[in-house]
C-alpha positions in Angstrom: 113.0 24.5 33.9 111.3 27.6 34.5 107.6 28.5 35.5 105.8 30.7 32.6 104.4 32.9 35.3 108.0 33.8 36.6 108.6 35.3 32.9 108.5 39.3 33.2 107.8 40.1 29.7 103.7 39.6 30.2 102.7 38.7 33.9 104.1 42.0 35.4 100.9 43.6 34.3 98.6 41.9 37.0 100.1 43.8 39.1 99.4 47.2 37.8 96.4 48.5 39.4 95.1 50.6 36.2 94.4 47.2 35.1 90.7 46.6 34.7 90.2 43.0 36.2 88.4 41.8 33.8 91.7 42.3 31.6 94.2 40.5 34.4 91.8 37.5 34.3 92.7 37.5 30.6 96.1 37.2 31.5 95.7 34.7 34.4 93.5 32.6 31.5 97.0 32.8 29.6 99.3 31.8 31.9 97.1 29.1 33.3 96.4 27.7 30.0 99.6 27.0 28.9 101.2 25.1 31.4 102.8 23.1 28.5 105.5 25.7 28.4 106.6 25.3 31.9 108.4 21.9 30.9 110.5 23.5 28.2 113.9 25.8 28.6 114.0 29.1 29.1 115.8 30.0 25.6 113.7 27.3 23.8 112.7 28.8 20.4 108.8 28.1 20.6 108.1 29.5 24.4 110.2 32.6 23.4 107.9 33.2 20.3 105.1 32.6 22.6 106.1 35.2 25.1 106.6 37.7 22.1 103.1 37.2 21.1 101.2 37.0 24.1 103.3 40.5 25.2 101.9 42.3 22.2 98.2 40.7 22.9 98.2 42.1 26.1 99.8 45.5 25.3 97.3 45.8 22.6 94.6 45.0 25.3 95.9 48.1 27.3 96.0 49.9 24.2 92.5 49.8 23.1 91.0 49.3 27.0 92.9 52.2 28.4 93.3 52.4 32.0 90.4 51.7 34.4 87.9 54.7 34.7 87.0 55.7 38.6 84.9 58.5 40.4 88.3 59.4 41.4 89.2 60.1 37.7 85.6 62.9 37.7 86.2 66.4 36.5 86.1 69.1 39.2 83.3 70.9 37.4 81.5 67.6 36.8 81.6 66.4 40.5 79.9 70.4 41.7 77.2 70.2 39.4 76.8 66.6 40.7 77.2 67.9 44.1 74.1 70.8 43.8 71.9 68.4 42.2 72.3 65.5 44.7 68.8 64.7 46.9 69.0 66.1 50.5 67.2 62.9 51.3 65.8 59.6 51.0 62.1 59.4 50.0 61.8 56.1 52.4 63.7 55.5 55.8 65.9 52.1 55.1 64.6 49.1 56.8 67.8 48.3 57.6 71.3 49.3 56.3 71.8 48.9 52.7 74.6 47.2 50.0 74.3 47.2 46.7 76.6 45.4 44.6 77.5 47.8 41.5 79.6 47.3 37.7 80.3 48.5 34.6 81.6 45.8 33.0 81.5 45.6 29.4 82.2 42.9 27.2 83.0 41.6 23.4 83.8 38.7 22.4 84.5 37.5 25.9 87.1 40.4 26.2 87.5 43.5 28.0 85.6 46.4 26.4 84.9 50.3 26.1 80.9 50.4 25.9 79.8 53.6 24.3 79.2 54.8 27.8 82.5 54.0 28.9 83.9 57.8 28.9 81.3 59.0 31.8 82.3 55.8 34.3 83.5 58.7 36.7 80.3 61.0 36.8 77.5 58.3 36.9 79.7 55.8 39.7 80.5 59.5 41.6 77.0 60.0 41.6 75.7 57.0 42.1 77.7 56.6 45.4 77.5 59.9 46.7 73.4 59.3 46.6 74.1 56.7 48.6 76.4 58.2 51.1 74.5 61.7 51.3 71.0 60.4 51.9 71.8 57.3 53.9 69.9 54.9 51.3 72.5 52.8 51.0 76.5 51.9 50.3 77.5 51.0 46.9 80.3 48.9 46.4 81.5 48.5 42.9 83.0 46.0 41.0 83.6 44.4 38.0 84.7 41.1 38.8 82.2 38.3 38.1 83.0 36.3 41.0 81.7 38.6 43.3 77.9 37.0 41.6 78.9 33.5 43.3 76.1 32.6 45.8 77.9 33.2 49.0 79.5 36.8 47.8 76.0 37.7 46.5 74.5 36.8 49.4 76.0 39.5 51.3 74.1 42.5 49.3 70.7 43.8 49.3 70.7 44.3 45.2 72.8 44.2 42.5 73.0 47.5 39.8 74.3 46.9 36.3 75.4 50.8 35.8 76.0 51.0 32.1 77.3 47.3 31.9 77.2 46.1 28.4 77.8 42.6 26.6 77.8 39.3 27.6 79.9 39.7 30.5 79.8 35.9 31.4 78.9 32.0 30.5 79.3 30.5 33.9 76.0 29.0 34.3 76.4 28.5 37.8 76.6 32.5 37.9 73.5 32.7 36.0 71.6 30.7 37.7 72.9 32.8 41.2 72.2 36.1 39.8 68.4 34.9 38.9 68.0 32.9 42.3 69.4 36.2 44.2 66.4 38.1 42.6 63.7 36.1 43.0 64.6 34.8 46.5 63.3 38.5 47.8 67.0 41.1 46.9 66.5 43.9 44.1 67.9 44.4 40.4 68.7 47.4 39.5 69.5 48.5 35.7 70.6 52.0 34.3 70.4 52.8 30.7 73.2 50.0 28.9 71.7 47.3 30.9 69.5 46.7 28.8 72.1 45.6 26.7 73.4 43.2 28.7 73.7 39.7 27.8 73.7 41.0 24.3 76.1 41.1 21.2 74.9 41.7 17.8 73.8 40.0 15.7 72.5 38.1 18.9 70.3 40.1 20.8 69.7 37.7 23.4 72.6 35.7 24.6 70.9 35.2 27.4 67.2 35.4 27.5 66.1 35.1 31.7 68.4 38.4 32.0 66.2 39.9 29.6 63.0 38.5 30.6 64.0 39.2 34.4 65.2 43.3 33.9 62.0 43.5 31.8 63.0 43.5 28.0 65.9 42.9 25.4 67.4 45.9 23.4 67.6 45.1 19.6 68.3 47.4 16.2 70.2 50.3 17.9 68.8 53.4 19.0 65.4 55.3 18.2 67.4 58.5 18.9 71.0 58.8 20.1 71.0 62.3 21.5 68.8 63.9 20.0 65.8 65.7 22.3 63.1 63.6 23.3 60.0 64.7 24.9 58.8 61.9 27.9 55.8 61.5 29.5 54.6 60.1 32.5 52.7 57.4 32.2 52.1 56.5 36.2 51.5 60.1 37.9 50.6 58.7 41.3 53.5 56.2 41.7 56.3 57.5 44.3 59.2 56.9 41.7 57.4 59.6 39.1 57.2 62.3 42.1 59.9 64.2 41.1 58.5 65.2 38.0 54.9 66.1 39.4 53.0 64.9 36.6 54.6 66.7 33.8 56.1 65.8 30.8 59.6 66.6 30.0 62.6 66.8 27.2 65.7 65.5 27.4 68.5 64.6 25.0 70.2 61.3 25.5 70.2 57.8 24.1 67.1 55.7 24.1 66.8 51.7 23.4 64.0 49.5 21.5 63.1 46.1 22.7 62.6 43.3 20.7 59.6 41.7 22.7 56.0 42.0 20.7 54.3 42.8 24.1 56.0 44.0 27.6 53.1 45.7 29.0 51.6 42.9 30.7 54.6 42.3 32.4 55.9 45.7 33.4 54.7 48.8 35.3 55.7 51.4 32.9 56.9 54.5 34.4 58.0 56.7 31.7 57.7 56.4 27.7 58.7 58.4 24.8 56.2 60.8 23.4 56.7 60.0 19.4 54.0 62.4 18.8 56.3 65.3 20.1 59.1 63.9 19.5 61.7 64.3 16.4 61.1 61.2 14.5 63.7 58.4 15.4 66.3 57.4 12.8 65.8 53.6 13.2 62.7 51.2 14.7 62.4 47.6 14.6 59.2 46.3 12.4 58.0 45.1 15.6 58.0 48.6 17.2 56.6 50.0 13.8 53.2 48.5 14.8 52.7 49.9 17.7 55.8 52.9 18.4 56.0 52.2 21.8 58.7 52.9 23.9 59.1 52.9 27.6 62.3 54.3 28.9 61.5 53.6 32.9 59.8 50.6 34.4 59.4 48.3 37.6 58.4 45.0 37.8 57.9 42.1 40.5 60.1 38.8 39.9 59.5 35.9 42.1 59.6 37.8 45.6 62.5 40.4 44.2 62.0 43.5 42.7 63.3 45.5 39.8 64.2 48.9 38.3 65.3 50.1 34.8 66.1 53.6 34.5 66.8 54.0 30.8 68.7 57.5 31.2 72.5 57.5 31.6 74.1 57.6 28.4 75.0 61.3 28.7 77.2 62.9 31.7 74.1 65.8 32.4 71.4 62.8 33.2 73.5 62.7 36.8 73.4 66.4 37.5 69.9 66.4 36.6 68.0 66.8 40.3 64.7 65.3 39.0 66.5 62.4 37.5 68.6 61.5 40.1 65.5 61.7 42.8 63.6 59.6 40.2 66.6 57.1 40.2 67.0 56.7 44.0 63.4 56.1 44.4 63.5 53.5 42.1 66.5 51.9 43.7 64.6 52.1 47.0 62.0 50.3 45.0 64.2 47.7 44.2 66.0 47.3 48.1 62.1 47.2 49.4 62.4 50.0 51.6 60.1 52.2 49.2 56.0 50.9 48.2 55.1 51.2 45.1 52.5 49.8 42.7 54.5 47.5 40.4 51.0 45.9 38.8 51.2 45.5 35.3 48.8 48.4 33.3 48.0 47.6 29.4 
């Protein structure tokens, strides 16, 4: 008799570091699940089919995930423009040295996944970690493994960032319930662009409705306008997050969201918002949008005694060379980690 894991022909993976973890605790869920086949022979017909299988399952996983995307995997040109366009420094002095607990992790189907972000993972985690580093703001630590939301991990950061996450990355409810308690007990929640997303799989927008209701909305019906130029506007001029842009509107092409909720503004401080009226008209819009075209693409809000930022920006690599963007984001994220005053009231 012969233990399952001992069999070469699927379990070597684990220990390939390429392998996102989110796909080797796919193959732990295998090999723990089937502990039926550790009473039967080695050359027993049934467990050899079974290794067959689950070898192409998880070769097929590598296949379609690819191999784990880092800042280390950033394009030389990408990581100078970043370099120029970094902030010299912090708009607050830290109360105290910062962590902030970052992923990426996208799921379908309760499976590893590429979100349609996935391709700049090395330019926004570069950037986002050398903004840290280069102002002193803070330390980022990324990673995509859900345990690291249990209540005694957690407790170890200042706020959690959900950089271009996308699905329902887990059904744990004591994680759930950690991730909601973390926030409101006083830490920060941080959300770039596919967060939104998060906790969502069509045709269910809202897996999980607290995320959305927490971050400040739920994305539904696609996208308004997927890269085409959009002219923003900013709505809160006086705020220390808008500074960067002094007032002014702007254009930019990326990727902007809708959310499904009737009415937001009474619970948000919206920051920036999509000029439809000089903007190309979008391709798609939810009849609930259709009343009243609004859409914010920047926001803070209060939760319990937490805080929170969405920065809807990030879907395209140029966002994070962008200086005004990128001083814009670390002032919200020094919104979020309570070093940095700002009015979140809500404004009709």
């Amino acid at each position: 008799m012969r233990n399952l894991s001992s069999y070469p022909s699927v379990f070597f993976f684990e220990k390939l570091e390429t392998i996102p973890l989110a796909l080797k605790r796919f193959m732990w869920h295998i090999r723990n699940r089937m502990n039926i086949f550790n009473q039967m022979p080695r050359n027993h017909s049934l467990l050899q089919r079974w290794q067959k299988i689950s070898f192409r399952l998880v070769l097929a996983g590598l296949l379609v995930m690819g191999p784990a995307l880092s800042a280390d995997d950033l394009k030389p040109e990408h990581k100078a423009l970043i370099d120029a366009a970094l902030p010299k420094e912090a708009p607050a002095e830290p109360g105290k040295p910062r962590r902030i607990l970052v992923t990426n992790l996208a799921m379908r189907d309760g499976m590893p996944w590429q979100g349609s972000s996935h391709a700049i993972i090395p330019v926004h985690n570069y950037a986002f970690d050398q903004m840290g580093k280069q102002t002193g703001a803070y330390e980022a630590v990324f990673s995509n493994d859900v345990e690291m939301f249990r209540p005694d991990t957690l407790r170890q950061f200042d706020a959690v960032c959900f950089l271009n996450s996308v699905g329902v990355l887990w059904e744990d409810e004591e994680l759930k319930q950690s991730l909601l308690e973390f926030v409101a007990s006083g830490k920060g929640l941080i959300g770039i662009h596919d967060a939104i997303a998060t906790f969502v799989q069509y045709p269910v927008y809202d897996q999980w409705p607290a995320f959305g209701q927490m971050l400040g909305g739920t994305e539904n019906g696609g996208h308004p306008w997927n890269g085409e130029p959009m002219m923003i506007q900013v709505e809160d001029k006086d705020s220390p997050i808008t500074a960067a842009f002094g007032g002014k509107s702007f254009q930019i092409a990326d990727q902007a969201f809708q959310l499904q909720e009737p009415v937001f503004r009474d619970k948000l401080r919206i920051l920036l918002s999509i000029d439809v009226a000089n903007t190309v008209s979008p391709s798609r819009v939810l009849p609930v949008r259709q009343d009243d075209m609004d859409f914010p693409i920047g926001w803070i809000r209060s939760y319990g005694q937490g805080r929170v930022f969405y920065n809807g920006f990030g879907h395209n690599a140029h966002v994070f060379w962008d200086p005004a963007l990128l001083e814009f984001t670390l002032a919200g994220i020094q919104y979020a980690l309570g070093d940095l005053e700002a009015d979140d009231t809500p404004r009709q």
